[in-house]
N, C-alpha and C positions, 0 to 999 in steps of 0.2 A: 510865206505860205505857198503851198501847192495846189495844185487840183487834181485828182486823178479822175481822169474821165473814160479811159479803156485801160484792160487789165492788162496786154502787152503792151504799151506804149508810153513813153516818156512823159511824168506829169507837166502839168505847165504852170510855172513860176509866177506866182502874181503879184505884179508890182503895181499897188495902189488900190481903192475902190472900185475905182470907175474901171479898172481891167478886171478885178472880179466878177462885178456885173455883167461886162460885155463877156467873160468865160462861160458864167450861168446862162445867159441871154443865149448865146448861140448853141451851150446843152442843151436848151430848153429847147430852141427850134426845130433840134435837130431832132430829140425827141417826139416834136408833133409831128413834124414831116415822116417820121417811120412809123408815127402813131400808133405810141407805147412810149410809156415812162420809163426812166430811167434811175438810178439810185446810184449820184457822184459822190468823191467822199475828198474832201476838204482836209490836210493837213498841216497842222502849225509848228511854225519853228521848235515848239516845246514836245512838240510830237504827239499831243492831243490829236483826235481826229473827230471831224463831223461829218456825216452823210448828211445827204439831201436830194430828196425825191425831185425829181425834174420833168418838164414835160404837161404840167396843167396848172390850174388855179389853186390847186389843193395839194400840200407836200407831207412828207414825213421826214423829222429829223433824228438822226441815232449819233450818241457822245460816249466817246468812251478816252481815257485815260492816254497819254503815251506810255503807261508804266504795261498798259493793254489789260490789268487787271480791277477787277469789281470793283465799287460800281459800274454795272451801265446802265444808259438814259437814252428814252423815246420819247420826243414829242408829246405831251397829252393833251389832246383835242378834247370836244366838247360834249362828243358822244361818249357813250360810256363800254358801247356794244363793239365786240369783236366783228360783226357785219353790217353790211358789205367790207370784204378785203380789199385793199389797194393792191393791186397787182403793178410791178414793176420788174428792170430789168438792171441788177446790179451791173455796172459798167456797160451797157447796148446788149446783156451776153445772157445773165446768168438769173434764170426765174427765180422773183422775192415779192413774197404777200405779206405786206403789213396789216392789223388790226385796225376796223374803222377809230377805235379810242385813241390811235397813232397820229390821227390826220388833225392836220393843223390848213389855215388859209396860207397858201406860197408866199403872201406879201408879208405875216408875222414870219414865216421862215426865214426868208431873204434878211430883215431883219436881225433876227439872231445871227445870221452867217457873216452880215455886218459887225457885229459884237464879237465875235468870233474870233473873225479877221485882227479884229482892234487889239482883243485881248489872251487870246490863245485859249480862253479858258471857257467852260460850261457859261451857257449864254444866261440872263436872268431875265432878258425881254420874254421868254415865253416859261410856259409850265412843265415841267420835267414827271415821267413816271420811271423809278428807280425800277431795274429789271434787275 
């Protein structure tokens, strides 16, 4: 698996859990110290890919295909209402508002990115809304 974390720059190669963690962990930081979220996106050897909101206690996840065609899958949080939007910055760079219905707690995220990782494929630890 990979991480892309900025849109010029080399992803980084994850070798194991506990190095994806420490990748997300120091997203994350980095993210609060510029204080703004951020939106990394996770690719698996089968070419699936996952975003994930970084940077607070509350994420949003997006899955889509390596085939890169429909289905695609957001998150569904608990709310049902498109406000407040999560404002974030795909790659440190590029303004993106998600839907309050998008938000999930970072700790079921992380979760799924767990699952992710393991198995290439759409997570079933949390709830998917078919886009």
């Amino acid at each position: 698996m990979k991480i892309i974390l900025y849109e010029n720059q080399t992803p980084v190669i994850v070798q194991g859990l506990e190095h994806l963690d420490k990748v997300i962990s120091d997203a994350t930081e980095e993210a609060r110290h510029e204080k703004s979220l951020s939106f990394i996106y996770l690719v698996s050897d089968n070419e699936n890919e996952m975003g994930l909101v970084v940077g607070s206690d509350e994420t949003v996840l997006g899955f889509d295909s390596g085939s890169k065609d429909p289905p695609y899958f957001a998150s569904k949080g608990e709310n049902e209402s498109e406000e407040p939007v999560m404002t974030c910055y795909l790659y440190f760079e590029h303004h993106t508002e998600f839907p309050r219905k998008y938000v999930i707690p970072f700790i079921d995220g992380l979760k799924a990115v767990h699952e992710f990782y393991l198995t290439g494929n759409l997570p079933k630890c949390v709830d998917w809304i078919k886009l």
